[in-house]
C-alpha positions in Angstrom: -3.8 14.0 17.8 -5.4 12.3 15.2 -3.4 12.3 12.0 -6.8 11.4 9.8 -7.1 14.7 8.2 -11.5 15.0 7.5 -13.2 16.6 5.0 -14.3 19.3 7.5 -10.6 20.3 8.7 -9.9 20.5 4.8 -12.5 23.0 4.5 -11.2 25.0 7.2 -8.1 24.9 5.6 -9.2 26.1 2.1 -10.8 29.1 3.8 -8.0 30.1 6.1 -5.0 29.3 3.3 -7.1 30.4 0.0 -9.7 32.4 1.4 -12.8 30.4 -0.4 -15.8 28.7 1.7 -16.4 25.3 0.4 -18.7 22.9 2.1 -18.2 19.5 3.4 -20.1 17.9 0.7 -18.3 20.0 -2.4 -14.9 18.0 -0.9 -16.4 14.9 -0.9 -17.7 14.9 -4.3 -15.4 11.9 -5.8 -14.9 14.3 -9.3 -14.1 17.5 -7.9 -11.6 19.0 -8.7 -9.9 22.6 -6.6 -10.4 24.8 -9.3 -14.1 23.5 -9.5 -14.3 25.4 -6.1 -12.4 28.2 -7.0 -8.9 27.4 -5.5 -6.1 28.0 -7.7 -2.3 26.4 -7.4 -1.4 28.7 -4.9 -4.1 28.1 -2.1 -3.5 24.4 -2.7 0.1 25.0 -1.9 -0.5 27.2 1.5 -2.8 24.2 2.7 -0.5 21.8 1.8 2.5 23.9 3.7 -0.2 24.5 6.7 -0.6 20.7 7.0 3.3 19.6 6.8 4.0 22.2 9.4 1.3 20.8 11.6 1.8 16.9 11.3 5.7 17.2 10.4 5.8 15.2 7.4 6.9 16.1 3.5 4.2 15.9 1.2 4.7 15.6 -2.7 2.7 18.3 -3.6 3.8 17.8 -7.8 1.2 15.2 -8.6 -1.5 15.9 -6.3 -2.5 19.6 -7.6 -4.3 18.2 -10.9 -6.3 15.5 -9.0 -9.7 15.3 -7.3 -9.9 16.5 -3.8 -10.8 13.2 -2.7 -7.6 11.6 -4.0 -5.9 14.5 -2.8 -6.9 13.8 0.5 -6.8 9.7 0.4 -3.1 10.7 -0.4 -2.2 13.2 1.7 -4.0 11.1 4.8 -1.8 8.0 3.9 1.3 10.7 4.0 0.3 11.8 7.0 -0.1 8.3 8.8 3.3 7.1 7.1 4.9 9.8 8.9 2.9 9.4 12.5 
């Protein structure tokens, strides 16, 4: 399995955890932010707990919600790969 986590996956995950469609090219715009899209605290959190069940790693979820999805994900892929 890769442990990369793409913009595409965290799409699926925004619409299966938080149940809003966001495109591949929303995610990657470097200033947006989750509640630009329309996902609050909460569906952050259930995609967060999706991926640490899935790649089996603890992610610091208290200074990622206020930051662009981008950053989010550059963080949450280095987390990820740590823990690989």
């Amino acid at each position: 399995m890769n442990p990369e986590i793409s913009y595409e996956e965290l799409a699926t995950l925004i619409k299966t955890r938080a149940g809003v469609q966001v495109s591949v090219d929303q995610l990657a715009d470097p200033g947006c932010m989750f509640l630009d899209l329309g996902v609050d605290s909460l569906g952050v959190l259930g995609v967060l707990a999706d991926l640490e069940n899935r790649y089996g790693v603890s992610i610091d979820s208290s200074d990622l919600l206020g930051r662009p999805v981008a950053e989010f994900l550059k963080t949450v892929n280095s987390t990820v790969k740590a823990g690989a």
